[in-house]
Z-matrix of the N, CA and C atoms (Angstrom, degrees):
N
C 1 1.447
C 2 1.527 1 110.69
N 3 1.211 2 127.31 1 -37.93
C 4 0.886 3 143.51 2 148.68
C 5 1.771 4 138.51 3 -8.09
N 6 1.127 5 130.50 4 53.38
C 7 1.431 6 118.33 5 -144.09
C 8 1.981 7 110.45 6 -104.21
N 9 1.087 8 108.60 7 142.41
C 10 1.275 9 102.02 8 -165.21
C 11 1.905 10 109.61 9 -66.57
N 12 1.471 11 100.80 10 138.62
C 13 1.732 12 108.01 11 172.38
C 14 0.952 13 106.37 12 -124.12
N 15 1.498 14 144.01 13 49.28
C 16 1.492 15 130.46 14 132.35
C 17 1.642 16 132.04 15 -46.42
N 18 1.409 17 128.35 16 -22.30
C 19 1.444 18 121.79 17 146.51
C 20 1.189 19 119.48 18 -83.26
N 21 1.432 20 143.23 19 12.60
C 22 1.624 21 148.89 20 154.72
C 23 1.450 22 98.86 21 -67.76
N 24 1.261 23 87.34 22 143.47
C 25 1.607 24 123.03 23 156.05
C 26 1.458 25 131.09 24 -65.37
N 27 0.723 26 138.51 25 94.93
C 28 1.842 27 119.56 26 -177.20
C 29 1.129 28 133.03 27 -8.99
N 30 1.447 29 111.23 28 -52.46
C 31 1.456 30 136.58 29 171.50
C 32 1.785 31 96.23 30 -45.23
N 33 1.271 32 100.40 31 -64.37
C 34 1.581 33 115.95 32 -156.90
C 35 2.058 34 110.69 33 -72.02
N 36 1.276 35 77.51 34 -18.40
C 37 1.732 36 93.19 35 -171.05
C 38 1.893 37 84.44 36 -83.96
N 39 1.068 38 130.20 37 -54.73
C 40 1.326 39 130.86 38 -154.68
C 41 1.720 40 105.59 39 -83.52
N 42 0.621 41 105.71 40 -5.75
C 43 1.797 42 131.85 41 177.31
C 44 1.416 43 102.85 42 -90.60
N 45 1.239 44 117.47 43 -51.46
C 46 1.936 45 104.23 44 175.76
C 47 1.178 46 110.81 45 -102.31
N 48 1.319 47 125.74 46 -20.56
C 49 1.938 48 112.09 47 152.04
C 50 1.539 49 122.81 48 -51.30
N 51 1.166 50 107.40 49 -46.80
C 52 1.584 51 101.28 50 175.01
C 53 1.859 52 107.39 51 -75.73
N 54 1.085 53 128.43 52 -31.50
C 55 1.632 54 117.60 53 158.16
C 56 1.807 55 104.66 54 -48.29
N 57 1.123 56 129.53 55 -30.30
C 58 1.660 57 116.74 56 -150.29
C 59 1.717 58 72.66 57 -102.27
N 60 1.083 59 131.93 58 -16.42
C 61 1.506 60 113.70 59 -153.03
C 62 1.517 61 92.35 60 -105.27
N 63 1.260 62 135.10 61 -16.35
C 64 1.136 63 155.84 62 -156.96
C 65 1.550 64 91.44 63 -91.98
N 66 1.579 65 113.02 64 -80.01
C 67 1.367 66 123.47 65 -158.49
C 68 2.036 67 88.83 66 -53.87
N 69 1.044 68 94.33 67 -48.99
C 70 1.915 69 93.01 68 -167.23
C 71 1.465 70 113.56 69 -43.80
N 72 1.322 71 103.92 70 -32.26
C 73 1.928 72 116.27 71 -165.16
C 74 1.725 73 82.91 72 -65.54
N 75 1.188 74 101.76 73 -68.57
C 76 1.928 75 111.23 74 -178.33
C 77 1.068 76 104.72 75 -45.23
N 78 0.912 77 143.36 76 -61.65
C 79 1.651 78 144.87 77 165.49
C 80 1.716 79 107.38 78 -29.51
N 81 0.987 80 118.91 79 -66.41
C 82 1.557 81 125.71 80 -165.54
C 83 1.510 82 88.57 81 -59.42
N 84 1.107 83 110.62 82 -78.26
C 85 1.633 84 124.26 83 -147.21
C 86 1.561 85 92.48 84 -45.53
N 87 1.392 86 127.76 85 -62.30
C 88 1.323 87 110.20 86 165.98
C 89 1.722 88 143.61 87 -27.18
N 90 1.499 89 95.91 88 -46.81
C 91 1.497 90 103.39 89 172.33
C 92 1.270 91 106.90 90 -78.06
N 93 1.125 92 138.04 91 -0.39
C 94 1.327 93 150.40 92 -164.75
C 95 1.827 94 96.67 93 38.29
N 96 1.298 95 87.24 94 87.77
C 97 1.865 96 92.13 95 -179.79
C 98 1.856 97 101.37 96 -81.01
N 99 1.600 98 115.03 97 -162.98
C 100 1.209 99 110.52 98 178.03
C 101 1.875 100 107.13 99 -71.53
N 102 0.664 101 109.38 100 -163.90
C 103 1.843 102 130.55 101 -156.93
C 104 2.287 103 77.90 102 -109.08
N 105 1.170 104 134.68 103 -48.28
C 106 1.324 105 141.09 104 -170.66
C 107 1.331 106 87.75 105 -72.54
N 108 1.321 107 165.72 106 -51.97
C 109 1.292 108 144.18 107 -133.16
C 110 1.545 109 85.70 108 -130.58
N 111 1.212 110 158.78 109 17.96
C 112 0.978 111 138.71 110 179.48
C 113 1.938 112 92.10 111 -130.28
N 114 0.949 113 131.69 112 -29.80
C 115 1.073 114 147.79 113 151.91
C 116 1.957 115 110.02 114 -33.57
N 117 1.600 116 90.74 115 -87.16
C 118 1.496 117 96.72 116 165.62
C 119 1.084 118 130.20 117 -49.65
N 120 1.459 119 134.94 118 -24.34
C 121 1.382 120 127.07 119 164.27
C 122 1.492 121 104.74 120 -74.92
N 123 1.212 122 108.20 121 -31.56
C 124 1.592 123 97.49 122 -158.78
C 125 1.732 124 109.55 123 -67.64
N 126 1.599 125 105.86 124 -52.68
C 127 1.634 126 109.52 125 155.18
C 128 1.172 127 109.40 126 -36.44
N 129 1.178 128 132.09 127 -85.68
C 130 1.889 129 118.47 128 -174.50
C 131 0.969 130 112.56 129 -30.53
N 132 1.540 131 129.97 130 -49.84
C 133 1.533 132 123.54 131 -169.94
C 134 1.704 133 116.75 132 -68.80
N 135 1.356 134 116.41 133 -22.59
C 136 1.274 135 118.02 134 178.73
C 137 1.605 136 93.87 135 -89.61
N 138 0.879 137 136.24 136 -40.16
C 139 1.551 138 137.25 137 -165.60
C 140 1.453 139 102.14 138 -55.63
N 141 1.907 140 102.81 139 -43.06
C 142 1.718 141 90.14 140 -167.63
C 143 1.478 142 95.68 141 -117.89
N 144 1.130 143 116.32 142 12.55
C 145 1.665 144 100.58 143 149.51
C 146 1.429 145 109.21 144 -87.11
N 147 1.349 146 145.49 145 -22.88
C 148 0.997 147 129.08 146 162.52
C 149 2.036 148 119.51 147 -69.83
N 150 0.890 149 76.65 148 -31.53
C 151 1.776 150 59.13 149 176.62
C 152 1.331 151 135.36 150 -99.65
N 153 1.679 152 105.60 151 0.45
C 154 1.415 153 131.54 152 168.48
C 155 1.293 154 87.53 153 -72.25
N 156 1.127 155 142.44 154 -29.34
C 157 1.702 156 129.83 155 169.30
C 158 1.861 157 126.38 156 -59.67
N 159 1.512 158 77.37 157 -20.27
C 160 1.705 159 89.57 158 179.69
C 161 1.387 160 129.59 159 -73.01
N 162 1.025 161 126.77 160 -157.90
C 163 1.632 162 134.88 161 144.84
C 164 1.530 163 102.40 162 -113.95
N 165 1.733 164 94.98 163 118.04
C 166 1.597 165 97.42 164 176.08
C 167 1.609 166 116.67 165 -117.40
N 168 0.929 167 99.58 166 17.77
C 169 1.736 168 111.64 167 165.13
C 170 2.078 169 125.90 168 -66.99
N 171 1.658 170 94.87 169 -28.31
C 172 1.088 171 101.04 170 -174.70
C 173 1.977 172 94.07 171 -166.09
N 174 1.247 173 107.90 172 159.50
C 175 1.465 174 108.31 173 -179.39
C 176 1.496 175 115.47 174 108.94
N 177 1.485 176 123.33 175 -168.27
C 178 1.600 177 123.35 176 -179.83
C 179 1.765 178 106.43 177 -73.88
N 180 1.432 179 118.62 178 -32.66
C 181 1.532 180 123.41 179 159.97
C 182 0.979 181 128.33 180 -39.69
N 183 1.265 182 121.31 181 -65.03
C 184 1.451 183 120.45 182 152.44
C 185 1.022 184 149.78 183 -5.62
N 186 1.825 185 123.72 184 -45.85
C 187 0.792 186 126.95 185 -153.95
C 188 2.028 187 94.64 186 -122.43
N 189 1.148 188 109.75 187 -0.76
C 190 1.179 189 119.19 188 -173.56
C 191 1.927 190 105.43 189 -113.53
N 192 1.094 191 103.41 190 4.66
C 193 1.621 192 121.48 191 -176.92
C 194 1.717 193 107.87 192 -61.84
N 195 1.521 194 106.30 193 -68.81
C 196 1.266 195 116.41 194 179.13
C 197 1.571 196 114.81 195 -41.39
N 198 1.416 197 100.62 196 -66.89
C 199 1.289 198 103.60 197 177.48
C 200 1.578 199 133.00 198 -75.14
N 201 1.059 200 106.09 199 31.89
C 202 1.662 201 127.33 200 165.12
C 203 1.633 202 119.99 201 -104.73
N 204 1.225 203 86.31 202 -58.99
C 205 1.541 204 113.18 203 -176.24
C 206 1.810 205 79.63 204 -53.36
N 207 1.108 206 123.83 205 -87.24
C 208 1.626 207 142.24 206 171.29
C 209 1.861 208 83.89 207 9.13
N 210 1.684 209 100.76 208 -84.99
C 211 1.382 210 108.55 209 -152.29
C 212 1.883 211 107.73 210 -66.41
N 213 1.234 212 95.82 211 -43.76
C 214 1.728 213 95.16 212 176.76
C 215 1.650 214 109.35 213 -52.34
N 216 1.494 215 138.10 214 -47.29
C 217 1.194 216 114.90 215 150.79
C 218 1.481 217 148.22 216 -50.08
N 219 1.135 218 114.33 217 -26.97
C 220 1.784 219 122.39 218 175.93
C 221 1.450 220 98.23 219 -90.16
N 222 1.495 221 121.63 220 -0.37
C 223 1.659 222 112.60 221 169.82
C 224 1.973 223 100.44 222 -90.61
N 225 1.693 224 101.55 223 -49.96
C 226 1.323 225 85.66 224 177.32
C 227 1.840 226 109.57 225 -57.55
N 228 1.297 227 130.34 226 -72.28
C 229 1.393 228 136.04 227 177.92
C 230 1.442 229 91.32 228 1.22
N 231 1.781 230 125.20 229 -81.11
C 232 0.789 231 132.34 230 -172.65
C 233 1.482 232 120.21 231 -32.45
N 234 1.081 233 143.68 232 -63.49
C 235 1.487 234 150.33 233 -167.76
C 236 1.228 235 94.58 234 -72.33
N 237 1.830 236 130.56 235 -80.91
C 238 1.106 237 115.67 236 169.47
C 239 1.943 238 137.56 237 0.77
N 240 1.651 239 104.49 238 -52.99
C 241 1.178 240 120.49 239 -161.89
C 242 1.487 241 93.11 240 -75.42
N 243 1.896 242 115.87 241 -58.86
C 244 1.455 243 122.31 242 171.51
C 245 1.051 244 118.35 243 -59.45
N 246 1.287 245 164.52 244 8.05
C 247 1.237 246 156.77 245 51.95
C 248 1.310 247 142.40 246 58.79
N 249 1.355 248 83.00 247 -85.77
C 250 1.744 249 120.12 248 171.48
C 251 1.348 250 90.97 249 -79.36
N 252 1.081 251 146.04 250 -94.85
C 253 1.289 252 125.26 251 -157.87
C 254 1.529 253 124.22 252 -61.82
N 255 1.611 254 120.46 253 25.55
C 256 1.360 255 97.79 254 170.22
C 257 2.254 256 82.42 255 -130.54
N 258 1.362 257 100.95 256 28.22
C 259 1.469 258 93.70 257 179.70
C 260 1.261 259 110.81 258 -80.74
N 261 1.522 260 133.93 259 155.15
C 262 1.447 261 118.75 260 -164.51
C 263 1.574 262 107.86 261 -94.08
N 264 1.514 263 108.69 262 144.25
C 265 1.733 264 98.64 263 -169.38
C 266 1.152 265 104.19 264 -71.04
N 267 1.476 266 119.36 265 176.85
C 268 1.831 267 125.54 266 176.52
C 269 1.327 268 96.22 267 -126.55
């Protein structure tokens, strides 16, 4: 699911992580995942919907960018993984 953004922008990169981190929260809460992964997405999702509001090129945003993006992926990873292992085999 995962698709590479080395020609993205920050702006633009942090704009479809919080869509993937977004759809996942909706995703979980439906499957009624654990209370830990629905939690953790949900923090990421407020974390980088709030600062996708910002200017993150320069400022206190900035410097908190990496390590969002960081956590908003190992929250999706996370669900993904619980997920997949409760999908039914064929």
């Amino acid at each position: 699911m995962e698709q590479p953004t080395d020609h993205l922008d920050k702006p633009t990169e942090l704009r479809h992580l919080l869509r993937m981190v977004k759809t996942s929260l909706e995703l979980a809460i439906i499957a009624r995942a654990p209370a830990d992964i629905v939690n953790r997405l949900g923090k990421a999702s407020g974390l980088l919907d709030a600062v996708s509001q910002l200017p993150i090129e320069q400022g206190p945003a900035h410097a908190m960018v990496p390590e969002l993006m960081a956590d908003g992926m190992a929250a999706v990873a996370m669900w993904q993984r619980w997920e997949k292992e409760r999908a039914p085999a064929a």
